[in-house]
C-alpha positions as CSV (number, residue, x, y, z in Angstrom):
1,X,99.2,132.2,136.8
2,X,96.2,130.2,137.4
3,X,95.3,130.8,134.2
4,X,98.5,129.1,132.9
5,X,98.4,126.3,135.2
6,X,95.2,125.1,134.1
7,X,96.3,125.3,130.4
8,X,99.2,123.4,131.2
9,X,97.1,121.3,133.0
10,X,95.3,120.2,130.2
11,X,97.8,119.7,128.0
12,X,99.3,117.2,130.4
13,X,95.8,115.8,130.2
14,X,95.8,115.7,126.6
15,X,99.3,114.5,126.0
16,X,98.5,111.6,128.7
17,X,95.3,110.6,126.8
18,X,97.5,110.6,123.8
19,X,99.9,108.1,125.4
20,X,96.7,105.4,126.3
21,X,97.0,102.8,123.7
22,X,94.1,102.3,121.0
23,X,93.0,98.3,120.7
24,X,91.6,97.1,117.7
25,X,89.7,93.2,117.8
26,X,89.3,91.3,114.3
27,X,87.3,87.9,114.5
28,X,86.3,85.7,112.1
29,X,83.9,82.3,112.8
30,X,81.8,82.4,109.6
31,X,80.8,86.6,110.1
32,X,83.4,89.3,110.7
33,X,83.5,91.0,113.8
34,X,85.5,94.6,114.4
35,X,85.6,96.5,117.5
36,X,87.9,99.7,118.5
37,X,88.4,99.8,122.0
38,X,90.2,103.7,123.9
39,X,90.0,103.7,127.5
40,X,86.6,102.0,128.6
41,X,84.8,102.8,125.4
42,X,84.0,99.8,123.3
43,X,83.0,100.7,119.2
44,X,81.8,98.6,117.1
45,X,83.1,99.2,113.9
46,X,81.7,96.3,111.8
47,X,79.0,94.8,111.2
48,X,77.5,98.7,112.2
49,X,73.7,98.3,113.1
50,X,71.1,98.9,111.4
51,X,69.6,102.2,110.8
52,X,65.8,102.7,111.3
53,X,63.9,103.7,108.2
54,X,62.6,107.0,108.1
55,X,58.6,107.2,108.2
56,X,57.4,108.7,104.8
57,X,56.9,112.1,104.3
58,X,53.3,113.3,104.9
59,X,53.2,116.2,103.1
60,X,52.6,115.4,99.3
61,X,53.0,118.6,97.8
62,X,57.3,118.8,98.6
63,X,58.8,117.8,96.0
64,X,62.2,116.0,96.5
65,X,65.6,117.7,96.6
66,X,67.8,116.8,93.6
67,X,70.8,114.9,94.6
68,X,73.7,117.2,94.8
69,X,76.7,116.5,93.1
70,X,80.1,115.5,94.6
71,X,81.8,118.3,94.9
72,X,85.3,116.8,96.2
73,X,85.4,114.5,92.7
74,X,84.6,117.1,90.9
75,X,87.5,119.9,92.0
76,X,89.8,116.6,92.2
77,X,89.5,115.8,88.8
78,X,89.5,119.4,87.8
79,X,92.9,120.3,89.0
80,X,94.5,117.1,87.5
81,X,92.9,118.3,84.2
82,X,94.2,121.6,85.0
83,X,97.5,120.9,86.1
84,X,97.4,118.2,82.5
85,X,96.5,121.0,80.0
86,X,99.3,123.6,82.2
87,X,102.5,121.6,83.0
88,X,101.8,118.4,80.9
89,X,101.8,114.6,81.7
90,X,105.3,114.5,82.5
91,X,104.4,117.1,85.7
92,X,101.4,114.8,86.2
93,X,103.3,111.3,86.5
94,X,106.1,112.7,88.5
95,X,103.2,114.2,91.3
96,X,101.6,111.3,91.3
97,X,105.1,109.1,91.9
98,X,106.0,111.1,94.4
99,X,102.5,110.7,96.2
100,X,103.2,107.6,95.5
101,X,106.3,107.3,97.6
102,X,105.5,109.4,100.1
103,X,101.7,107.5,101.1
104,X,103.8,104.2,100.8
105,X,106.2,105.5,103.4
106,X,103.5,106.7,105.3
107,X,102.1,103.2,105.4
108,X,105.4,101.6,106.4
109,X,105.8,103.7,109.3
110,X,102.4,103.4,110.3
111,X,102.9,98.8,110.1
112,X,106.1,100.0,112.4
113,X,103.7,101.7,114.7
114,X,101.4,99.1,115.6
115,X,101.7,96.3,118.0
116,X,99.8,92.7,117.0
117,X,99.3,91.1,121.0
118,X,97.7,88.2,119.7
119,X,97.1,86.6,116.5
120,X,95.3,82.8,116.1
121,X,94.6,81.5,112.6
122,X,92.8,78.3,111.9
123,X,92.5,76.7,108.4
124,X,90.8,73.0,107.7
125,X,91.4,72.6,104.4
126,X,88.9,70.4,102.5
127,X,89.0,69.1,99.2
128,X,86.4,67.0,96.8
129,X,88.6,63.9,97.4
130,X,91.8,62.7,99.1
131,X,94.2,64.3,96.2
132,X,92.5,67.7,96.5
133,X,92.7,67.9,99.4
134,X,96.3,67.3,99.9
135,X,96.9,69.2,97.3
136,X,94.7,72.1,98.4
137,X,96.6,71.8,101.6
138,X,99.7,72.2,100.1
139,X,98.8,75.6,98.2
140,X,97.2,77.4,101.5
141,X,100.7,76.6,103.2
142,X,102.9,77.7,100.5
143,X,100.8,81.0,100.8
144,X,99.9,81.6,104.3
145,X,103.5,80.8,106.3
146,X,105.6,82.8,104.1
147,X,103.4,86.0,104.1
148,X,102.9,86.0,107.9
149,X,106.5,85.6,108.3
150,X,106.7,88.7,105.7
151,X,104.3,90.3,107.9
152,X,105.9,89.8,111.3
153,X,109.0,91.6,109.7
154,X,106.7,94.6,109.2
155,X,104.5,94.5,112.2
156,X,105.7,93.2,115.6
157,X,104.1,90.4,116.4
158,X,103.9,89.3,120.4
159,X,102.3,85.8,119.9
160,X,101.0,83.9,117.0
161,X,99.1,80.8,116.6
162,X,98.9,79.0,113.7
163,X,97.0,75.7,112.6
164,X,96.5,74.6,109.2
165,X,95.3,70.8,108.7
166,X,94.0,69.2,106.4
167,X,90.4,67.5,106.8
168,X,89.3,64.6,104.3
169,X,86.1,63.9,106.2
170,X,84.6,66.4,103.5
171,X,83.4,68.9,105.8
172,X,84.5,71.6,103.5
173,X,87.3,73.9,104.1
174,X,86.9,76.1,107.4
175,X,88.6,79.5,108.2
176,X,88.8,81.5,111.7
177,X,91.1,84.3,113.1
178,X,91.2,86.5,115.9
179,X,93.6,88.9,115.9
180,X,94.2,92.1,118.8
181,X,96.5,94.6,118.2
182,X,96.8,98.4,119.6
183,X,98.9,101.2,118.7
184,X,99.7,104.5,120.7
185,X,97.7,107.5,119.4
186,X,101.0,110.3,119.5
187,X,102.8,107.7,117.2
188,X,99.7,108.0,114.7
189,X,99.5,111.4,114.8
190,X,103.2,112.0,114.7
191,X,103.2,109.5,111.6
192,X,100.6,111.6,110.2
193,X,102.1,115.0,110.8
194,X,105.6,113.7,109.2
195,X,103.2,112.5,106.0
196,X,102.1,116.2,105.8
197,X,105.0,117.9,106.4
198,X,106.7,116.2,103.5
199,X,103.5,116.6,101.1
200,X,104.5,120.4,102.1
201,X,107.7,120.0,101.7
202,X,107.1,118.9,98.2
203,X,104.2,121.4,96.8
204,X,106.2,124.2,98.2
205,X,109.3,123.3,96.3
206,X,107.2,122.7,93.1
207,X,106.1,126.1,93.7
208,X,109.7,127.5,93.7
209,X,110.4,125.9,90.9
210,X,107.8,126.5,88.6
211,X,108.5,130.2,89.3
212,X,112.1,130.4,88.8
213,X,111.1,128.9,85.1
214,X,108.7,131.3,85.0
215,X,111.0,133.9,86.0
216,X,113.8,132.8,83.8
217,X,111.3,132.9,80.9
């Protein structure tokens, strides 16, 4: 019994950690800035820092290792060509629609999923004169308002701040954002497990079906 308490134990553990919301920071001031905040760790993300360079080798007599091929491209590459010279581009196209659909739907689920808390966009738009700058102005509007409005529909959106002005001092044109949003890690992962499931789904009725034609044959 003591056993099974402490397993239950930490899976309530787990499951609670699961439940702590992840918090992603995106800044912009002239140099991006990411950071990935769980709990009370803080990572930056970008820009990483730099690694130290490694101290020559002494030894002259080692020779260098060859670079080793990628594998992964390799055997990716390999069983399209495989699966090309087998079923034929028609079996081809349709696998690759349907990853298609399936990592698009992925995606969609995974916009629903996250949460922006904040989201503060500055533009001083700056032309060579008077006219281009109006009329620079104009073109950053028509583009900016309607696809954050397309992207609030997508991803909720607690409070957003927008400015766009025009500046004909000449400055030149001037862009910052900082935007926070989190998401809760079981709604990744269960976002992720549904993607899987249905890229199962799919091979394993491929399968079925390439050997009832076989079968029939």
């Amino acid at each position: 019994m003591i056993v099974l308490y402490c397993l239950l134990g930490v899976l309530g553990g787990l499951f609670l950690l699961l439940l702590i919301p992840i918090r992603l920071a995106l800044d912009f001031d002239g140099e991006l800035s990411v950071r990935l905040r769980y709990l009370f760790l803080c990572f930056r993300l970008y820009p990483r820092k730099e690694k130290k360079k490694k101290k020559p080798e002494k030894a002259a007599g080692k020779r260098k290792r060859a670079p080793e091929k990628d594998k992964d491209s390799s055997s990716g590459l390999s069983s399209f060509g495989k699966m090309l010279k087998e079923d034929g581009p028609g079996a081809v196209i349709a696998y690759l629609s349907e990853l298609v659909k399936l990592t698009a739907t992925a995606v969609k689920k995974l916009l629903h999923v996250l949460t922006v808390d904040r989201l503060e966009l500055v533009i001083r738009a700056a032309g060579e004169d008077a006219a281009d700058t109006a009329l620079l102005f104009g073109k950053i509007c028509a583009g900016v308002y309607p696809s954050l409005s397309a992207l609030q529909c997508v991803i909720r959106t607690r409070k957003r701040q927008v400015e766009i002005t025009p500046d004909f001092t000449g400055g030149g044109t001037q862009v910052r954002f900082h935007v926070r949003l989190h998401a809760i890690p079981l709604r990744i992962l269960a976002v992720g497990g549904g993607f899987i499931l249905r890229y199962l789904a799919y091979t394993i009725k491929d399968a079925d079906k390439d050997t009832k034609t076989i079968q029939e044959v």
